[in-house]
C-alpha positions as CSV (number, residue, x, y, z in Angstrom):
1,X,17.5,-37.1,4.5
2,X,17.7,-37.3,0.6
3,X,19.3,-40.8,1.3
4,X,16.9,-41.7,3.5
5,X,14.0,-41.1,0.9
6,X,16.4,-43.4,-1.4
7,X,16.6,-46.3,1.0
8,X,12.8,-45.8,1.4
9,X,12.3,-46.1,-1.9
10,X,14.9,-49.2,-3.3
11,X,13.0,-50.8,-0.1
12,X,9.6,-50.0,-1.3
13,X,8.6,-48.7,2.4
14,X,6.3,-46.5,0.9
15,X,4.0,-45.7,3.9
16,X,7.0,-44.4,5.8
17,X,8.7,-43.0,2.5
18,X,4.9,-40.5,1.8
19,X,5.8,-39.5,5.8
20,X,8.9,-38.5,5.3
21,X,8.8,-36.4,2.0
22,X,5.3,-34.9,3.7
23,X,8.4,-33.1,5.9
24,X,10.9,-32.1,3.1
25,X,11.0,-28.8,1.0
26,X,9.9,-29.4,-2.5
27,X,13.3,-28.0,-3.7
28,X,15.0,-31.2,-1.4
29,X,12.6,-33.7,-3.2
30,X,13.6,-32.1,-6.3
31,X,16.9,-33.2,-5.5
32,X,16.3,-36.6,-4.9
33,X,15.1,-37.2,-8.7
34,X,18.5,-36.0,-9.6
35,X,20.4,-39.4,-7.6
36,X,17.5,-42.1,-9.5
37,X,18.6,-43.3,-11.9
38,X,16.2,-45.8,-13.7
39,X,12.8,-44.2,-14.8
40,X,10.4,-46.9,-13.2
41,X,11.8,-45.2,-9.4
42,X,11.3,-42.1,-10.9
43,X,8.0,-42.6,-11.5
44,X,7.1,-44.7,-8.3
45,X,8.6,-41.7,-6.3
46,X,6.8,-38.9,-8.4
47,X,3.7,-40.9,-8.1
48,X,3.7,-41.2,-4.1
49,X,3.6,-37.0,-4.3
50,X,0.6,-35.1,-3.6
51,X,-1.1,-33.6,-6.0
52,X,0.1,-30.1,-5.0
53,X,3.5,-31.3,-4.4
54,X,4.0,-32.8,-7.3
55,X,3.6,-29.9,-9.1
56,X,5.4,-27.5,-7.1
57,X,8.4,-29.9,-7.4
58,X,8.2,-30.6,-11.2
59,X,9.0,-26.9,-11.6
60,X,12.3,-27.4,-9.4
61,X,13.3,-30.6,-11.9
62,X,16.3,-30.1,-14.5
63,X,15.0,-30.4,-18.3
64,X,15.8,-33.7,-19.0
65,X,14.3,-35.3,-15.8
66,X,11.2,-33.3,-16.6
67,X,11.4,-34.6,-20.2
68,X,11.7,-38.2,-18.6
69,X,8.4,-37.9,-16.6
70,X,6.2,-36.5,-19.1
71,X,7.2,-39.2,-21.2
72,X,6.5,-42.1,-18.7
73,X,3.1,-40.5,-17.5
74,X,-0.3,-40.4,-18.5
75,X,-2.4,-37.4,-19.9
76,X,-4.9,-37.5,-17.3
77,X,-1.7,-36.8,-14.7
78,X,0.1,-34.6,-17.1
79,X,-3.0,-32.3,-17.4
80,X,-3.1,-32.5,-13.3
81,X,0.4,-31.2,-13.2
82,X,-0.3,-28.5,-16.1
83,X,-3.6,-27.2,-14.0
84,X,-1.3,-26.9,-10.9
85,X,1.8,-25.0,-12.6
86,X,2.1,-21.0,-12.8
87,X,1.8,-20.0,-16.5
88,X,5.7,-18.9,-16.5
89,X,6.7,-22.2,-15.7
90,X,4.8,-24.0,-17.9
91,X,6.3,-21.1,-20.6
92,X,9.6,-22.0,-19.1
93,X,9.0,-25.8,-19.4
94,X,7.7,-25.3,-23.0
95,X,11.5,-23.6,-23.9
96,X,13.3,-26.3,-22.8
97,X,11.3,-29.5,-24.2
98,X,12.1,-31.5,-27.4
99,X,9.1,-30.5,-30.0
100,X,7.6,-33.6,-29.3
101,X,7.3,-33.0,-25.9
102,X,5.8,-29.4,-26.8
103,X,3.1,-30.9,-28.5
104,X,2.0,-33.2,-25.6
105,X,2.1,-30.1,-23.0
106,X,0.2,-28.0,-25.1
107,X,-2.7,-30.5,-26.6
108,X,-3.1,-31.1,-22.7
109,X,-3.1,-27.8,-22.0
110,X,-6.6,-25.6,-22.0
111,X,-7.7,-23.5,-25.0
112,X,-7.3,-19.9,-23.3
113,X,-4.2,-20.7,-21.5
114,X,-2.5,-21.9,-24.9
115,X,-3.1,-19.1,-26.5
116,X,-1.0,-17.2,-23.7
117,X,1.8,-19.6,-24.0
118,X,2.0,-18.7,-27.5
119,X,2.1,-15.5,-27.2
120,X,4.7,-15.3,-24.4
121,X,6.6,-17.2,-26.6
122,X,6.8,-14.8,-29.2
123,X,8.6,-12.4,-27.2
124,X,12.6,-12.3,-27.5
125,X,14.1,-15.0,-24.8
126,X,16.4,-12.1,-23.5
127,X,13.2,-9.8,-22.8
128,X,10.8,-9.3,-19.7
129,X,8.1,-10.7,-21.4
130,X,9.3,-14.3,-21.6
131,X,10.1,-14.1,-17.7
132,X,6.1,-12.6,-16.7
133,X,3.2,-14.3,-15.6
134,X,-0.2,-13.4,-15.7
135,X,-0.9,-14.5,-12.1
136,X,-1.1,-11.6,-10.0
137,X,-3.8,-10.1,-8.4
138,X,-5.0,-6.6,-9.9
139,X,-7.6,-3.8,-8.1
140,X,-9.6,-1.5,-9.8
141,X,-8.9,1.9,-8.9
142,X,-11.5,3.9,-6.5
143,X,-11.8,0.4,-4.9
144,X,-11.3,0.8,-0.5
145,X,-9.2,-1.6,1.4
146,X,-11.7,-3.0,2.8
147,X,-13.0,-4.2,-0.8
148,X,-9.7,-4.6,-1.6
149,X,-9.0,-7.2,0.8
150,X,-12.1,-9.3,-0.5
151,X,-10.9,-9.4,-3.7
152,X,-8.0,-11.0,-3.0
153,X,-9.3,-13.3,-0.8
154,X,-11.1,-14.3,-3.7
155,X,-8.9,-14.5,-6.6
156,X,-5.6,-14.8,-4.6
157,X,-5.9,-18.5,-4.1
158,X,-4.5,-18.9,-7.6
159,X,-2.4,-16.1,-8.0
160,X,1.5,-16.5,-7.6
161,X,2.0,-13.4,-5.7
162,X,-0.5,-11.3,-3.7
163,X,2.3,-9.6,-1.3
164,X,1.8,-6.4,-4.0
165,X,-1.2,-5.4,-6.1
166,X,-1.1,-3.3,-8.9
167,X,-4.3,-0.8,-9.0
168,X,-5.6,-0.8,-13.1
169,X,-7.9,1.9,-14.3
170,X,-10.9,0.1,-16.4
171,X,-8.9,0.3,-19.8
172,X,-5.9,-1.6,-17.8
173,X,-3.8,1.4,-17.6
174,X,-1.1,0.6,-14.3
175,X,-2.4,3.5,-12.1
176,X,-0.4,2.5,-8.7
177,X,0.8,-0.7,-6.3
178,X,0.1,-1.5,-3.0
179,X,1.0,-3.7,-0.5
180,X,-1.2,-6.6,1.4
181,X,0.6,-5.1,4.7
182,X,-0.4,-1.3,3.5
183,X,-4.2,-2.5,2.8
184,X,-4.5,-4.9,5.7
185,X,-3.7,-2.3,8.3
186,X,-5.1,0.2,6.7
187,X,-8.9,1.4,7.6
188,X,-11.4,-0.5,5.6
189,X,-13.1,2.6,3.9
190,X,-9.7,4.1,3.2
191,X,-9.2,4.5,-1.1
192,X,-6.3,1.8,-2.4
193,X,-5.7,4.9,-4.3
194,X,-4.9,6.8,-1.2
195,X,-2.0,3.9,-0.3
196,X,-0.6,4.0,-3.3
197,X,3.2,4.6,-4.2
198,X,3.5,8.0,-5.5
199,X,6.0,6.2,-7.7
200,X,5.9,3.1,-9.5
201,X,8.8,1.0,-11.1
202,X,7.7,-0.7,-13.9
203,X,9.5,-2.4,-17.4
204,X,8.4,-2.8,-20.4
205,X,7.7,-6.0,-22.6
206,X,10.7,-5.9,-24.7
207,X,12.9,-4.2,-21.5
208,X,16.1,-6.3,-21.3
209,X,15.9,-9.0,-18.7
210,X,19.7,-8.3,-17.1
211,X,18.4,-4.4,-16.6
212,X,14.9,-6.0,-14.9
213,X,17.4,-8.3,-12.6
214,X,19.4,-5.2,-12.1
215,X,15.9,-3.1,-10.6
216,X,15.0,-5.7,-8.3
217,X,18.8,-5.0,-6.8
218,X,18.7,-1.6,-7.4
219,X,15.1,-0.9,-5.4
220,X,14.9,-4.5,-3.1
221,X,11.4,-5.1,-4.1
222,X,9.4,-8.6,-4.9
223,X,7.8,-8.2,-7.5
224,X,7.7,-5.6,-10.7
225,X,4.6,-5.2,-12.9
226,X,5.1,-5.5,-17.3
227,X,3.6,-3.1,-19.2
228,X,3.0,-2.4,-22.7
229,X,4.0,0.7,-25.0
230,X,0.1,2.4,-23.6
231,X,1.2,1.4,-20.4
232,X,-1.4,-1.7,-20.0
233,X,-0.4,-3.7,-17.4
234,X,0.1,-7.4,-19.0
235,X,2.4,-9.4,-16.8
236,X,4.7,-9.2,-13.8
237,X,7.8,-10.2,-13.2
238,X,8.3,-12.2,-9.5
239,X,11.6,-12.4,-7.4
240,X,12.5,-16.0,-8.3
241,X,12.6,-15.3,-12.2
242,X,14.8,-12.3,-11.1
243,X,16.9,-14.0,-8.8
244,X,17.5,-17.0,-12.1
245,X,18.2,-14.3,-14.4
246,X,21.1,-13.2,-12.0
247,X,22.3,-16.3,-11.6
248,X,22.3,-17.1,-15.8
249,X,24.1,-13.6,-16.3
250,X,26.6,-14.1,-14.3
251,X,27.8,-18.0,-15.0
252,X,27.9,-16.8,-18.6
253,X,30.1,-13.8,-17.7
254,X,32.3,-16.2,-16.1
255,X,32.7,-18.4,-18.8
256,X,33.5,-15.5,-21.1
257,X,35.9,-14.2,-19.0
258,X,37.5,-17.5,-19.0
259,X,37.6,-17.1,-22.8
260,X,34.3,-20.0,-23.5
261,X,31.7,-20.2,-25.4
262,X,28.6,-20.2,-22.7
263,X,26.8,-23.1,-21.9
264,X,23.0,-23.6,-21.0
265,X,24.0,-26.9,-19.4
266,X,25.4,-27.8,-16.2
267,X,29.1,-29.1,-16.3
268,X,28.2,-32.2,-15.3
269,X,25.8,-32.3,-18.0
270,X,27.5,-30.8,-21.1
271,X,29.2,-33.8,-23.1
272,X,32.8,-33.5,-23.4
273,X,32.4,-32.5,-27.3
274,X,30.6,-29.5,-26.4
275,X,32.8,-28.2,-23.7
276,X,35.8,-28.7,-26.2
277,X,34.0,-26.9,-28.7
278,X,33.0,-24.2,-26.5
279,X,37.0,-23.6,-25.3
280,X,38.3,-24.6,-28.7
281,X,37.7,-21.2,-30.4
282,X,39.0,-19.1,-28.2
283,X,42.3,-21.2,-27.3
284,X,42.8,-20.9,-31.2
285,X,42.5,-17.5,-31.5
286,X,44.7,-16.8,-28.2
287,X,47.8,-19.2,-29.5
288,X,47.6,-17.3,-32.8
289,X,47.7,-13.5,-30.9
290,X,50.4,-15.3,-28.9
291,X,52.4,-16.1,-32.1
292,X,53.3,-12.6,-31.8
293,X,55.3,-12.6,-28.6
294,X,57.5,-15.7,-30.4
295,X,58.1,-13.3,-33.2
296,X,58.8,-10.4,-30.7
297,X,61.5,-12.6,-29.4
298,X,63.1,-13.6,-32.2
299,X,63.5,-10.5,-33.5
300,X,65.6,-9.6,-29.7
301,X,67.3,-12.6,-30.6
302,X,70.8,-10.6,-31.3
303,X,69.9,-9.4,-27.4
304,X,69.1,-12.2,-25.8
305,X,72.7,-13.7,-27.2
306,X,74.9,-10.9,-25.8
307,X,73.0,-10.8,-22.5
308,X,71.3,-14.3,-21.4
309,X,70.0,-13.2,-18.7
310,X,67.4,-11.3,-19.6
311,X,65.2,-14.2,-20.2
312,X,65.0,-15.4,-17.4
313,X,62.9,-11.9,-16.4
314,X,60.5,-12.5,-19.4
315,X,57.8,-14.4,-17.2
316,X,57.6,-12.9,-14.3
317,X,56.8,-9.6,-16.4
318,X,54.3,-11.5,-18.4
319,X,52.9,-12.8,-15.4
320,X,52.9,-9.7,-13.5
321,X,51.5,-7.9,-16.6
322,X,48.3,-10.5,-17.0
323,X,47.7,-11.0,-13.0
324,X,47.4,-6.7,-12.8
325,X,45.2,-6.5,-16.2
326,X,43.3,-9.5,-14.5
327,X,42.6,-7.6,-11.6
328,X,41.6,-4.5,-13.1
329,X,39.0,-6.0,-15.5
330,X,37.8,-8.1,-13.1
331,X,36.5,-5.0,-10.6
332,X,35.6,-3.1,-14.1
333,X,33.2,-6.1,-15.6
334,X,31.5,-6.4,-12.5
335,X,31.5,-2.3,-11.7
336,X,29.6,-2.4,-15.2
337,X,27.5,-5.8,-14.5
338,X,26.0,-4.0,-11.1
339,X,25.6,-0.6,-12.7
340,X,28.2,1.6,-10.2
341,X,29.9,2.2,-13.4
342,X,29.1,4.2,-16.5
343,X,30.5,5.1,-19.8
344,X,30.7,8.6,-18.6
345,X,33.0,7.2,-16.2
346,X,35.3,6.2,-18.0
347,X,38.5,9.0,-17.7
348,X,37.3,8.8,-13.8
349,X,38.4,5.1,-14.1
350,X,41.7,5.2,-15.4
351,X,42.6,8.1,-13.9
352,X,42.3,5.9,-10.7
353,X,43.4,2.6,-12.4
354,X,46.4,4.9,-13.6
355,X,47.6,5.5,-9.9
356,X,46.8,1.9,-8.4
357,X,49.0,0.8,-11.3
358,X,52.0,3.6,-10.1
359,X,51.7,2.5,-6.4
360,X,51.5,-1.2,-7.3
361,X,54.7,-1.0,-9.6
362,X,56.5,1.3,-7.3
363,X,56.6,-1.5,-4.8
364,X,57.0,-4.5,-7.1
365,X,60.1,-2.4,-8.9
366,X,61.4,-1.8,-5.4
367,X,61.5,-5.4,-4.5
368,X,62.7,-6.3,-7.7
369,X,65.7,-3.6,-7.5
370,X,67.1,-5.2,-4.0
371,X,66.3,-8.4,-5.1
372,X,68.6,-8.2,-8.4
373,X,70.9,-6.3,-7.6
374,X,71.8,-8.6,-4.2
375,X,71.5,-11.7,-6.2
376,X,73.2,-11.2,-9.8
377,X,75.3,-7.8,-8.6
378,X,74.0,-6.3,-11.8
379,X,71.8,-2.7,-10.9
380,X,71.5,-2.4,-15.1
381,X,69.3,-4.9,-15.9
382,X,67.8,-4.3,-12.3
383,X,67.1,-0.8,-13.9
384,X,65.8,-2.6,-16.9
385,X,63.7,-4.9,-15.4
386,X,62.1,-2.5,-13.0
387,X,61.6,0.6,-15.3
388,X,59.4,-2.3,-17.7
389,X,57.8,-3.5,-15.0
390,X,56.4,-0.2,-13.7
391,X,55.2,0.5,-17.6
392,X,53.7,-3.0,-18.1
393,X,51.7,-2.8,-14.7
394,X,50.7,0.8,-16.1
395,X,49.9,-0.7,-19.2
396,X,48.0,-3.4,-18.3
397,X,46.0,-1.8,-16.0
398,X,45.1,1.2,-18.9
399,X,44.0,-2.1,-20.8
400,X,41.9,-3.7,-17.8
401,X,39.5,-0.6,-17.4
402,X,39.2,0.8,-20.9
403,X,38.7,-2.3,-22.9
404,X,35.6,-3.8,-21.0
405,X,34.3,0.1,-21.0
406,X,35.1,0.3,-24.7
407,X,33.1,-2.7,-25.5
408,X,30.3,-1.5,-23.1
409,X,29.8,1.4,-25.0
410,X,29.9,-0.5,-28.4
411,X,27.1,-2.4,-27.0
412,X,29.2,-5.4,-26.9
413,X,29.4,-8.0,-23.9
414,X,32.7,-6.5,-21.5
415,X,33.1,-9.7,-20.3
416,X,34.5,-10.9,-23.9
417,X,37.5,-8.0,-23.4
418,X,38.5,-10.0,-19.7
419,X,41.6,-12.5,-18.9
420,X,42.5,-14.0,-21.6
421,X,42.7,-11.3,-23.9
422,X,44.1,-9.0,-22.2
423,X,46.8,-10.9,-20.6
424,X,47.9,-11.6,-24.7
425,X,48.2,-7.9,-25.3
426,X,49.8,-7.3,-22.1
427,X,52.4,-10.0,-23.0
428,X,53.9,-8.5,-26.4
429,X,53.5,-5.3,-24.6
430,X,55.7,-6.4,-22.1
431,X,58.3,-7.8,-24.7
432,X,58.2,-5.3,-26.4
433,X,59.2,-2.5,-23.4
434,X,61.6,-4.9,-21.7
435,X,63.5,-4.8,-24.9
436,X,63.6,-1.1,-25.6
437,X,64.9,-0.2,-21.9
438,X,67.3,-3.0,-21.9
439,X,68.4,-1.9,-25.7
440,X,68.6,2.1,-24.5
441,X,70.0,1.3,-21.1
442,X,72.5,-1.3,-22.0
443,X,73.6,-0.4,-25.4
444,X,77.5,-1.3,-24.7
445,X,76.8,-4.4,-23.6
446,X,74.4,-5.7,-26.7
């Protein structure tokens, strides 16, 4: 469909081009922006939206497309687009726009609502308070269902949510949420107060946005109200901002598990300086740890004369040794990331992590036994090489649980203690065994 509304457009079928985007989702049209290239089709297409459309699909637009329409348009359509937009997106929009694009949006933006922007703005960019809006529909306590229901019939219209309504005392104070399902079926002269949740989940202004994602998962609800430190109600938080928070969190714990600097671009996007810069740092800091393996080696040097052979078991213990401590972090980051585990936790963890790694090894060291011994006729260094690779899966999987719980509890991102840097420690660790058992176990040979 998306290059059907192109051919449409290069063609300039625009009567057939409005009846075929009157079908589409606004997310799809958002799409379509994204394969234009020159700005006069841009604006053409955007102009050929509805009014309501239009808006609802500039909200779905990447940053610099967005930047490129504001630009090209006038105010009069700007300030149609502005009216049209939920205040978090247009707080969203404001983050993400060049300053002089900021000034535009805002001197086309009215008085009262400007004032909001500024002061969402002035919370933190990790905190609830940047991701709340102020359209939600709110009932006074003592109020029935029945006037319930007529209230949001009347100020719903605007609202971006009305599925759940948050009952306010007259001083603001969140007293309770209810349901449109609870206050439609209920009886009209029943009390909103009577339908209320006997508990309410709530987060405060300044409540990390990762631990709000991490409530809508926990409790599976749409919506959770914002409150301030006298409990006002001044904002709530909707599924979609939750759902892009999720989303945010865990591409950046990705790229630090992947040792890189995160990126609020899109690959595709990012110039090749920045990704270079972003991997650069770490890489540097991992070939320098790394130095130490060379120097572990050289100093077996005498070793690895008398018995050659032993090299050629160095990387499949290195390897073995990173792919276990790999694992390990892996379920650990993501145990910590979804809240199943805790710092109390912790001797729980490796306790288990210690006897995945004994089971693991026990079979890898039996494979390795038969495999050596039938292939170089040499059950020494097979006893070498599977004695270190038993304590370097042990070793490595000690390192995979307790360094990403360690940072945790230093309030420090786990992902930064993942793959990469483990795998370096694992890797002199490695050396370092494979060279004491092979020095203990064959002495008369070295």
């Amino acid at each position: 469909m998306i290059d059907r509304v192109l051919e449409l457009l290069r063609s300039r079928q625009y009567v057939a081009l409005k009846q075929l985007i009157s079908d589409m989702h606004e997310a799809d049209i958002a799409e379509v922006f994204s394969e234009i290239s020159d700005r006069d089709s841009m604006l053409r297409f955007f102009r050929l939206l509805p009014k309501q459309t239009a808006a609802d699909v500039f909200t779905y637009l990447e940053p610099d497309i967005q930047q490129k329409i504001i630009e090209a348009i006038t105010d009069v359509e700007l300030r149609s687009i502005l009216d049209d937009m939920f205040l978090d997106d247009c707080v969203d929009l404001i983050e993400e726009m060049p300053a002089n694009v900021v000034q535009r949006v805002l001197r086309n933006t009215p008085k009262d609502e400007r004032a909001l922007i500024n002061r969402y703005l002035q919370y933190p960019e990790d905190s609830a308070g940047s991701l709340m809006t102020n359209e939600y529909v709110s009932l006074k306590k003592g109020m029935t269902a029945g006037e319930a229901l007529k209230e949001i019939r009347l100020t719903g219209v605007d609202k971006e949510t009305i599925e759940t309504c948050f009952i306010v005392s007259r001083d603001r104070k969140l007293e309770g949420e209810v349901t449109l399902r609870e206050i439609v079926l209920a009886d009209p002269d029943t009390l909103v107060d009577d339908l209320s949740e006997d508990y309410i989940i709530s987060v405060q202004t300044h409540t990390d946005r990762e631990e709000v994602a991490n409530l809508f998962s926990k409790y599976d609800v749409t919506s959770i109200p914002v409150v301030d430190q006298e409990n006002r109600l001044v904002g709530v938080i909707t599924i979609d901002d939750a759902i892009d928070v999720i989303v945010e969190e865990n591409t950046e714990d990705f790229e630090k598990m992947a040792g890189m600097n995160p990126s609020d671009e899109t690959y595709l996007k990012t110039p090749v300086w920045q990704l270079a810069r972003n991997r650069i740092v770490w890489l540097l800091v991992l070939m320098v740890s790394a130095m130490l393996t060379g120097a572990m080696l050289e100093h077996y040097e005498a070793a690895i004369a008398a018995i050659p052979l032993l090299v050629s078991f160095i990387p499949m213990l290195m390897d073995t040794g990173g792919n276990c401590g790999s694992q390990a972090s892996t379920m650990i980051i993501r145990g910590l990331a979804l809240c199943e585990i805790e710092g109390k936790d912790l001797f729980r963890v490796w306790w288990k992590e210690i006897r995945v790694a004994l089971l693991c090894g026990a079979v890898l060291a039996t494979v390795n036994f038969i495999r050596i011994t039938i292939q170089y006729h040499d059950s020494g260094i097979a006893a070498v090489v599977c004695c270190t690779l038993v304590c370097t899966i042990l070793i490595a999987k000690s390192l995979g649980c307790l360094l990403p719980m360690l940072a945790k509890s230093l309030k420090v991102d786990p992902a930064l203690m993942a793959s990469p840097m483990i795998t370096t420690i694992t890797d002199a660790a490695s050396i370092l065994v494979f060279f004491r058992f092979a020095l203990a176990f064959l002495s008369a040979r070295l």
